[in-house]
C-alpha positions as CSV (number, residue, x, y, z in Angstrom):
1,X,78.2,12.7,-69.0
2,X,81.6,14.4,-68.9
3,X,80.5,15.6,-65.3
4,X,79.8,11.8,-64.4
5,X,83.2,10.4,-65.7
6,X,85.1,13.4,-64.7
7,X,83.5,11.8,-60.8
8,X,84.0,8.4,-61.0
9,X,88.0,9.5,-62.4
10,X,88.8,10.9,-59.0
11,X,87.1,8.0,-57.3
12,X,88.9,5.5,-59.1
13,X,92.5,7.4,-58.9
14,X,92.4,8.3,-55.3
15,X,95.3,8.9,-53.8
16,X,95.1,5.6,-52.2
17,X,95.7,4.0,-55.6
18,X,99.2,5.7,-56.1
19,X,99.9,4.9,-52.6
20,X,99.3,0.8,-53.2
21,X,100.8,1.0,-56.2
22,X,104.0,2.4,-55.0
23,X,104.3,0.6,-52.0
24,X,103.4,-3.0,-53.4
25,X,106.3,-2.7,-55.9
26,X,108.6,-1.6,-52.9
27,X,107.4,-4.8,-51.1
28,X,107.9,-7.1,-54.5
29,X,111.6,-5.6,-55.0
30,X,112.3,-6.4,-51.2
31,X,110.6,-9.8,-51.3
32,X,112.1,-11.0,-54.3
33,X,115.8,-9.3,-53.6
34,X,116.0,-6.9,-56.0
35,X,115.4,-9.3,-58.9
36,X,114.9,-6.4,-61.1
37,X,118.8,-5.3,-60.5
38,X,120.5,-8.9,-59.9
39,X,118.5,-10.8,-62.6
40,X,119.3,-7.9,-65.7
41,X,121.3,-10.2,-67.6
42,X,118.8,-13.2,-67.7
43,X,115.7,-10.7,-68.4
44,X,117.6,-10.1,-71.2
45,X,118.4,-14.0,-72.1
46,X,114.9,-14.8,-70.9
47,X,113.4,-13.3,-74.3
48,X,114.9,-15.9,-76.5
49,X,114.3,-19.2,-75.3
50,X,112.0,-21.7,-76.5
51,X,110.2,-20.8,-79.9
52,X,106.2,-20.7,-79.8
53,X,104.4,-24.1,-80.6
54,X,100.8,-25.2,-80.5
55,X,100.9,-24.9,-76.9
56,X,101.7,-20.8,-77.4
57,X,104.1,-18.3,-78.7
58,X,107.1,-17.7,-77.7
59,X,108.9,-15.5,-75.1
60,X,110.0,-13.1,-77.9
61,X,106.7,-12.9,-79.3
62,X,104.6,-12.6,-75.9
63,X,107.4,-10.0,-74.8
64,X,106.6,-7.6,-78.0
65,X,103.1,-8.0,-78.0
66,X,103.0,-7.0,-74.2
67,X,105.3,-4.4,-75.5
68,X,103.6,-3.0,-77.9
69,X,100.2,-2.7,-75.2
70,X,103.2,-0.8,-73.0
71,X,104.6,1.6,-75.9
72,X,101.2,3.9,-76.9
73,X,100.0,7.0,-76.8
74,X,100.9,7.4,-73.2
75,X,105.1,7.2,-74.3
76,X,104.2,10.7,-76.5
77,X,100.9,12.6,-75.0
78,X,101.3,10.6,-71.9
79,X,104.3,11.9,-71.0
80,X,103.8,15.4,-72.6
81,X,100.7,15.1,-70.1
82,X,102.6,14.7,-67.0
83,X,105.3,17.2,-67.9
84,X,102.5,19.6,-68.6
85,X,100.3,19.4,-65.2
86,X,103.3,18.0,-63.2
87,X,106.7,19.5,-64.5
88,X,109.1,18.0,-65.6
89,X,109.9,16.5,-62.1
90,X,106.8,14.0,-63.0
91,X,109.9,12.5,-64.8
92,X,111.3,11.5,-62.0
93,X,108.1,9.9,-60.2
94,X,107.7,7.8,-63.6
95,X,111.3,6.2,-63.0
96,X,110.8,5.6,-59.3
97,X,107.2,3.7,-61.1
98,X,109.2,1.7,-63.6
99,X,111.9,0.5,-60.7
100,X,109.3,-0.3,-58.7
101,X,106.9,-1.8,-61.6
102,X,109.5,-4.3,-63.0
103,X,109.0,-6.2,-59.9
104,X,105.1,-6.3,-60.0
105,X,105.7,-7.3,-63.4
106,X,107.7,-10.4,-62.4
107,X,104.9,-11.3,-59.9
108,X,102.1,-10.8,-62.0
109,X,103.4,-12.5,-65.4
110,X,104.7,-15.2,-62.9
111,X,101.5,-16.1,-61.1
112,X,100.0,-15.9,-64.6
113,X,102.1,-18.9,-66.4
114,X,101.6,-21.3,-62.9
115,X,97.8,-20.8,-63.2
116,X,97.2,-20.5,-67.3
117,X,95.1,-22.9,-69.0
118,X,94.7,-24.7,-72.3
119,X,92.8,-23.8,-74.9
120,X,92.4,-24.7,-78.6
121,X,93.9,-21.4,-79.7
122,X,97.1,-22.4,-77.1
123,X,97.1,-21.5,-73.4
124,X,95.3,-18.2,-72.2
125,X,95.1,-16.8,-69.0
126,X,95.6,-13.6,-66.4
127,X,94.9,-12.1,-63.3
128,X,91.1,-13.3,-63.9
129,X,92.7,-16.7,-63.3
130,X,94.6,-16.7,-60.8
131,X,92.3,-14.6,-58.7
132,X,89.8,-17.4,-59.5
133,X,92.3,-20.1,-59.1
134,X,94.7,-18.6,-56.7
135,X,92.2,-16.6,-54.3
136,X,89.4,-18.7,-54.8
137,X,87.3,-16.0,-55.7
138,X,85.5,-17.1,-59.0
139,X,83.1,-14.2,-59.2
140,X,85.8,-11.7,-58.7
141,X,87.5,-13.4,-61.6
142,X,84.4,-12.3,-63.9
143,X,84.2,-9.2,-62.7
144,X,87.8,-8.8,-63.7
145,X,87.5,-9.8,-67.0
146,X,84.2,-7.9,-67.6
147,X,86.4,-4.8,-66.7
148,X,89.3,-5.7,-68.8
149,X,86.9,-6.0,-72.1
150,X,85.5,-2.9,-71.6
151,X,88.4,-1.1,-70.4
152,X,90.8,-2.6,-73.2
153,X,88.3,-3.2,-75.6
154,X,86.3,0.1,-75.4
155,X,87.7,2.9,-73.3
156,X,91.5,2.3,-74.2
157,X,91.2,2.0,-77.4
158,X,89.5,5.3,-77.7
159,X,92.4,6.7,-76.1
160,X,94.8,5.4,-78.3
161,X,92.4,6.2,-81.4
162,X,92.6,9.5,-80.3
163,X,96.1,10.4,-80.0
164,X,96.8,9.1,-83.5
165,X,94.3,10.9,-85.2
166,X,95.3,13.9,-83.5
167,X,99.0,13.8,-84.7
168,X,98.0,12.7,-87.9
169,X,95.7,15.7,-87.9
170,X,98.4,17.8,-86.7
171,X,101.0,16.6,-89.2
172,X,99.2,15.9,-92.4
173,X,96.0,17.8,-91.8
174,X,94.0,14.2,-92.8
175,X,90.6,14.4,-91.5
176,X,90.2,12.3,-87.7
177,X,87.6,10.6,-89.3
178,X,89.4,9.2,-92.3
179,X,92.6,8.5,-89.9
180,X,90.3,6.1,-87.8
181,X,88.4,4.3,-90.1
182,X,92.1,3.7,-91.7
183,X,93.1,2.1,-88.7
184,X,90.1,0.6,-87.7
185,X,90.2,-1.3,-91.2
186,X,94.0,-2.4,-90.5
187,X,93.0,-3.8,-87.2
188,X,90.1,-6.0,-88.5
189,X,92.7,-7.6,-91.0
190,X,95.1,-8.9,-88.7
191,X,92.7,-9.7,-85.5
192,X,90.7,-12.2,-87.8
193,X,93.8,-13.9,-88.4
194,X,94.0,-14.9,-84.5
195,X,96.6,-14.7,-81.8
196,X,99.6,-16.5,-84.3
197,X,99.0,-13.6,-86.5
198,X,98.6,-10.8,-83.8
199,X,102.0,-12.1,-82.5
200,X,103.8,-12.3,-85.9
201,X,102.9,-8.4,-86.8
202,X,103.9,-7.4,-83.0
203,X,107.2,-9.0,-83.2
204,X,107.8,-7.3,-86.8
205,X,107.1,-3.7,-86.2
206,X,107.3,-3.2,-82.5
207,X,111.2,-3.8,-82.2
208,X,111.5,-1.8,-85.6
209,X,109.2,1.3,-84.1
210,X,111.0,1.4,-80.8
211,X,114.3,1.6,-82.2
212,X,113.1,4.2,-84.8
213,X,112.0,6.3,-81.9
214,X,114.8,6.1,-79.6
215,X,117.1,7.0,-82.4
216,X,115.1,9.8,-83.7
217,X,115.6,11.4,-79.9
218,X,118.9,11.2,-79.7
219,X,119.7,13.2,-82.5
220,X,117.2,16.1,-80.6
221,X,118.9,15.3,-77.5
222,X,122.5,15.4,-79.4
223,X,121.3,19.0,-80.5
224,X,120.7,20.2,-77.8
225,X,123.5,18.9,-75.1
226,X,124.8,22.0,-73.5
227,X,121.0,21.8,-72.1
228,X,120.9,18.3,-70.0
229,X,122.6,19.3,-67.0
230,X,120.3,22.0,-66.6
231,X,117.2,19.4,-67.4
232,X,118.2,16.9,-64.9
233,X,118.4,19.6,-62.5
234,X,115.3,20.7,-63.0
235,X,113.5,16.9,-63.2
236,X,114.9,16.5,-59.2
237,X,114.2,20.0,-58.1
238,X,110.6,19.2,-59.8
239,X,110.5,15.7,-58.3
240,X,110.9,16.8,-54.7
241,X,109.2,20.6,-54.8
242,X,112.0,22.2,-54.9
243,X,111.6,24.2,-58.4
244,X,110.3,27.8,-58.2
245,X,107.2,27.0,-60.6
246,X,106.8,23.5,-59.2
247,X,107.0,23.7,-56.1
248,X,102.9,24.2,-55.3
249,X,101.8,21.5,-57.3
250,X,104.0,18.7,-55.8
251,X,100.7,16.2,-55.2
252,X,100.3,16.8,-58.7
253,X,104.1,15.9,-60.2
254,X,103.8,12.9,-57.8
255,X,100.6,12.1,-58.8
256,X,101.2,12.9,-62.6
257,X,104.1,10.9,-62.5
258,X,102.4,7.7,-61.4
259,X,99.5,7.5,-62.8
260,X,101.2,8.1,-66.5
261,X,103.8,5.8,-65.5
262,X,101.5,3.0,-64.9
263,X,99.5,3.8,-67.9
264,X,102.5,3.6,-70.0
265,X,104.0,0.8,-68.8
266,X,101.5,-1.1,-67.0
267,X,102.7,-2.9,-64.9
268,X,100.2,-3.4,-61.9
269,X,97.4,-3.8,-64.0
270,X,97.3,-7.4,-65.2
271,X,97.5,-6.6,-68.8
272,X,101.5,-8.2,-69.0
273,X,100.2,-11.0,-67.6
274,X,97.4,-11.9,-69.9
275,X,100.1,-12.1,-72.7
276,X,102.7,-14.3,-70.1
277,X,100.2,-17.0,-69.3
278,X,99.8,-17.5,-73.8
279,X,103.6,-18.0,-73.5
280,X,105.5,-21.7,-73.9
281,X,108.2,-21.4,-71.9
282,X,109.9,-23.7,-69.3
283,X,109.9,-22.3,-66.0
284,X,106.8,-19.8,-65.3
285,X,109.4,-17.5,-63.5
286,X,111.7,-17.2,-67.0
287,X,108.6,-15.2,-68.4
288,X,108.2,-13.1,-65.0
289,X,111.9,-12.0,-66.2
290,X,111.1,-11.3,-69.8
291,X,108.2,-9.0,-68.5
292,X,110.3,-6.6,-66.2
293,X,112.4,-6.0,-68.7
294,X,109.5,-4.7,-70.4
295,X,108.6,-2.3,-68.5
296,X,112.1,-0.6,-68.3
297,X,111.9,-0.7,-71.9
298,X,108.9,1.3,-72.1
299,X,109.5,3.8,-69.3
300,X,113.5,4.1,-69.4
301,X,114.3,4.3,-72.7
302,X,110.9,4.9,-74.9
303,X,109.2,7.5,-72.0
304,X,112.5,9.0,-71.3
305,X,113.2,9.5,-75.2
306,X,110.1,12.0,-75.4
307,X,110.2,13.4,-72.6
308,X,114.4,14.5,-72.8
309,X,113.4,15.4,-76.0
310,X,110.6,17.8,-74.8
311,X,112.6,19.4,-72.0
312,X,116.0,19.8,-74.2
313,X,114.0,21.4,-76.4
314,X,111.8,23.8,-74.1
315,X,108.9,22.8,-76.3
316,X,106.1,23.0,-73.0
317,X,103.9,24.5,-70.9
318,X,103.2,24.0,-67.3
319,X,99.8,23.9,-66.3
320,X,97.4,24.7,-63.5
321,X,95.4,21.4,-63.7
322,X,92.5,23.4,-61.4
323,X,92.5,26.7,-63.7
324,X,94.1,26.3,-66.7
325,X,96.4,28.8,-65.8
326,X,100.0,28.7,-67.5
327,X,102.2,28.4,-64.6
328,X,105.4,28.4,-67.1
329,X,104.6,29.4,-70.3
330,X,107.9,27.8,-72.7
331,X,106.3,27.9,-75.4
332,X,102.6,29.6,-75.5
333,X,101.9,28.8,-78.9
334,X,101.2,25.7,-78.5
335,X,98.5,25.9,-75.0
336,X,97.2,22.8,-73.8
337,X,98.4,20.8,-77.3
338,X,100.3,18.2,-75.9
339,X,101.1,16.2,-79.1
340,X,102.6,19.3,-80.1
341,X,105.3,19.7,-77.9
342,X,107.0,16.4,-79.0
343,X,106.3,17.6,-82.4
344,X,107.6,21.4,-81.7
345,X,110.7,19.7,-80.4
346,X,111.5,17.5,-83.6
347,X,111.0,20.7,-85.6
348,X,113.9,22.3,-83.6
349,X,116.5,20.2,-85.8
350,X,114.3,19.3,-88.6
351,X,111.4,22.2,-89.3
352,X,108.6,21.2,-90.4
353,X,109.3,17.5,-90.2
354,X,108.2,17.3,-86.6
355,X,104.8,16.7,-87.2
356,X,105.2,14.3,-89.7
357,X,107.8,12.4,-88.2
358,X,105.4,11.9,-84.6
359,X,102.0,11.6,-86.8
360,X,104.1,8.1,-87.8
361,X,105.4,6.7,-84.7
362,X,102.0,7.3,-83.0
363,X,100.1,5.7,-85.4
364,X,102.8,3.1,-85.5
365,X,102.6,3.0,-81.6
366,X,98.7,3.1,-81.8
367,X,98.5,0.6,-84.1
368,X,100.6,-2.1,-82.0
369,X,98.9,-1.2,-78.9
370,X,95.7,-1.4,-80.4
371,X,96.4,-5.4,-81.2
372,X,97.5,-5.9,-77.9
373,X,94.3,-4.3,-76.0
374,X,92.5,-7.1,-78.9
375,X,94.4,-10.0,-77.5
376,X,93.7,-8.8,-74.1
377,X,90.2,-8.8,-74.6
378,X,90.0,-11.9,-76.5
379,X,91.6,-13.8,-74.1
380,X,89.1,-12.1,-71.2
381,X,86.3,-13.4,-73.1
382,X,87.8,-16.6,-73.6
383,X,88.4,-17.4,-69.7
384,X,84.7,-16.3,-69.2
385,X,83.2,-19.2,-71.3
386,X,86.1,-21.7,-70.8
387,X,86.1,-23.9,-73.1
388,X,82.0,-24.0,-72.9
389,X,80.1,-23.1,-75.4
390,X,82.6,-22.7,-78.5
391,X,80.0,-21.8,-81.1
392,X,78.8,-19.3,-78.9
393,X,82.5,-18.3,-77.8
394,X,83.8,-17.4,-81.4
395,X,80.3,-15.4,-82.2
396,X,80.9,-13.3,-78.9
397,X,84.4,-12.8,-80.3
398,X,83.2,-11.8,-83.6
399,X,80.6,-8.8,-82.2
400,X,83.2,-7.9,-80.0
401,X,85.9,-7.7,-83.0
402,X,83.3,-5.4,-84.8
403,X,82.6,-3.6,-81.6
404,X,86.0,-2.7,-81.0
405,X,86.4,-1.9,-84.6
406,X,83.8,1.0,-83.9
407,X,85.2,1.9,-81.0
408,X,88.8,2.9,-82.9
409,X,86.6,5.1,-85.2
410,X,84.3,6.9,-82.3
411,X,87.8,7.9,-80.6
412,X,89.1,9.3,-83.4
413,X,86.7,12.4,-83.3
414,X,86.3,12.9,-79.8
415,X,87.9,15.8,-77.8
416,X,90.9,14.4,-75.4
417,X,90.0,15.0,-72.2
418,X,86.9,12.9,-72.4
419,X,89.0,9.7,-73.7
420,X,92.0,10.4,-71.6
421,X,89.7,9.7,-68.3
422,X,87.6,7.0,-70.0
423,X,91.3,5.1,-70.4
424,X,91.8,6.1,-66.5
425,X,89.0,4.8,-65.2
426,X,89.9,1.8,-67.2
427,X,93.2,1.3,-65.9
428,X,92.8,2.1,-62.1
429,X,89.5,-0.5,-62.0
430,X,92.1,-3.3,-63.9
431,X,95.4,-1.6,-61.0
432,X,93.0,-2.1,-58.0
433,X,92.5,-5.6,-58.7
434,X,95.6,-6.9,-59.7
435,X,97.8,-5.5,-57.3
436,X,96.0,-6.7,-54.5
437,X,95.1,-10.0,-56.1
438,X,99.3,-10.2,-56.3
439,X,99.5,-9.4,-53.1
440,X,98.3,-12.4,-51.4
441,X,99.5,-14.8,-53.7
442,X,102.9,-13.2,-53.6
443,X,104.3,-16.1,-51.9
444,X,103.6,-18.4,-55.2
445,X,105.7,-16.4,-57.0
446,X,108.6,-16.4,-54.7
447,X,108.1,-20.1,-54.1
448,X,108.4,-20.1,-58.2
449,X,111.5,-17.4,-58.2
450,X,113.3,-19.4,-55.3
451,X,112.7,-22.7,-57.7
452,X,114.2,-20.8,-60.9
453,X,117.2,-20.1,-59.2
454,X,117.8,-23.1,-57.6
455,X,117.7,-24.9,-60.7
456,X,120.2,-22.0,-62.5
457,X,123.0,-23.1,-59.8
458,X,122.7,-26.7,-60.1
């Protein structure tokens, strides 16, 4: 089995992938004229506008919950992932990503609002729509949403199940098992209370988590100063090959670096833009701000806490992804245990709190994220009966609540690797068919930009 997904991984992540992705968000910051640079100020503004309604939440509330699908176990073992296979110039490669990825954001969670539709729970909607809508392409709309259920709904989940019970393992020596079914009985409570409820708990503890984070960093980071001009040295040098260790495995640092960008923040993959279409807000292209901001949320500030924090500290390894080999070997101890090295490098200022302190954010993180892949889900489901069937709509919903449920506690105990590539596969199958759904209907979102600002001069 491992053999079979370990296959279909590396068919899915070709380097054709990293290539599209890269270059579409080039062509979406040149298109749209930087709007991720000259628009900051109103990404900012763009988050609290209109409160929610009937109709849907509001831009705060669809901004946290897409935040809290962003901030995961990819912003701690992610990025400990790419510094381990990659170096720490992966670091750089997940900037370039998040740059580049606010502008796909824009596009994406624009399209989305012009072609959501109602619902009884409030508007819904996604890249399945507007590649149904937009494209024409109904049956490529399904397959969409088929893939975003079981890549959401089953293999990300496990991912994120995973990392939590790890750290939580690692820090309070609880039993996976019992850490999963924990969460897995905190998830049913709030998902049964539907999306009002999913979007009050985001907009509570994602904000308070994020901050908690940041601020936890810079007091590692504070601790160890003297050391950042020799870290940013070596994220460049890393970046571009030019590191002693590094400098073989530059496909891999580029490669690391995008494809844990993405999966940390997302954007590209149609995930933002299933929360945007559930938002009420007055201009489609006012959420397509709230979302790029977003993503430089997740990448520059939450990503770049851990991995400062890592490289300050000297709390990693460097890894021969083909081998196993230890190519630089900071801190042998800890082997191929990537939660660890965030945790190592807490415990270099606070010993023996390290563990504790990350076993909380993750499951914090896990927790959030694991609401968000819900809504995702739900709302996937919901576009594939819409608004047909509603008995048999809510029971669907219901076996897939308790599937999902299951789903939290199965990743728990199961070994990383095998969930880690689950979640890839996942995220490359929903990448490949957003980006170059967004693509051709790039021009609708311009059209929508071009509109925006128009009506911001008069």
């Amino acid at each position: 089995m491992e053999r079979v997904i370990s296959l279909v991984n590396d068919i899915v992540w070709n380097p054709a992938l990293v290539v599209l992705l890269l270059a579409a968000g080039l062509y979406f910051s040149v298109r749209t004229r930087m709007v991720q640079v000259r628009r900051l100020p109103m990404m900012v503004r763009s988050l609290f506008g209109k409160k929610s309604d009937e109709q849907g939440i509001s831009s705060f509330e669809a901004f946290c919950i897409a935040l809290s699908g962003r901030v995961g176990t990819g912003n701690i073992v992610g990025v400990a992932t790419a510094i381990a296979f990659g170096g720490p110039g992966a670091v750089f490669w997940m900037w370039v990503v998040a740059f580049l990825g606010a502008s796909t954001a824009f596009v994406e969670s624009t399209l989305a609002q012009i072609y959501k539709f109602p619902h009884e729970s409030g508007f819904r909607g996604g890249p399945f729509s507007f590649i149904e809508r937009g494209l024409g392409r109904k049956s490529l709309g399904i397959a969409f949403a088929v893939v975003t259920v079981i890549g959401c709904g089953l293999f990300l989940t496990t991912v994120q199940a995973n990392g939590a019970s790890m750290a939580v393992k690692n820090g309070f020596l609880v039993n996976p098992l019992a850490s999963g079914l924990m969460m897995a009985f905190l998830l049913g409570l709030v998902v049964v209370g539907g999306i009002k409820r999913i979007a009050w708990v985001a907009s509570l503890i994602t904000p308070l988590m994020a901050v908690g984070y940041i601020l936890m960093s810079l007091v590692i980071i504070g601790h160890h100063i003297q050391e950042i001009p020799a870290v940013f040295a070596s994220i460049i040098n890393g970046a571009f090959g030019f590191h002693p260790v590094c400098g073989g495995i530059l496909g891999t640092t580029i490669a690391m670096g995008v494809k844990r960008g993405i999966f940390s923040n997302e954007a590209g993959q149609g995930t933002g833009a299933i929360v945007s279409a559930a938002a009420a807000v007055d201009h489609p292209a006012r959420q397509g701000l709230a979302q790029a901001f977003s993503v430089y949320v997740d990448t520059l500030l939450v990503c770049t806490a851990t991995a400062l924090m890592v490289l300050v500290s000297g709390t990693y390894n460097i890894i021969d992804g083909s081998t196993g080999e230890l190519l630089l070997a900071q801190a042998p101890e800890l082997g191929n245990n990537y939660v660890g090295y965030t945790q190592a490098a807490v415990d270099t200022v606070f010993n023996g709190f390290g563990g504790k302190f990350i076993s909380v954010a993750m499951v914090f993180f896990t927790f959030s994220t694991l609401l968000a892949y819900y809504f995702y889900s739900e709302s996937s489901i919901i576009y594939l009966f819409r608004n047909r069937y509603p008995k048999a709509e809510k029971l669907v919903i219901r076996v897939f609540q308790a599937v999902m449920i299951a789903m939290v506690i199965f990743g728990a105990v199961r070994e990383a690797d095998l969930v880690w590539k689950l979640g890839d596969i996942g995220v490359g199958l929903m990448a490949w068919g957003t980006v170059v759904a967004i693509l051709f209907l790039c021009p609708q979102a311009l059209k929508s930009l071009k509109d925006f600002e128009n009506q911001l001069k008069s």
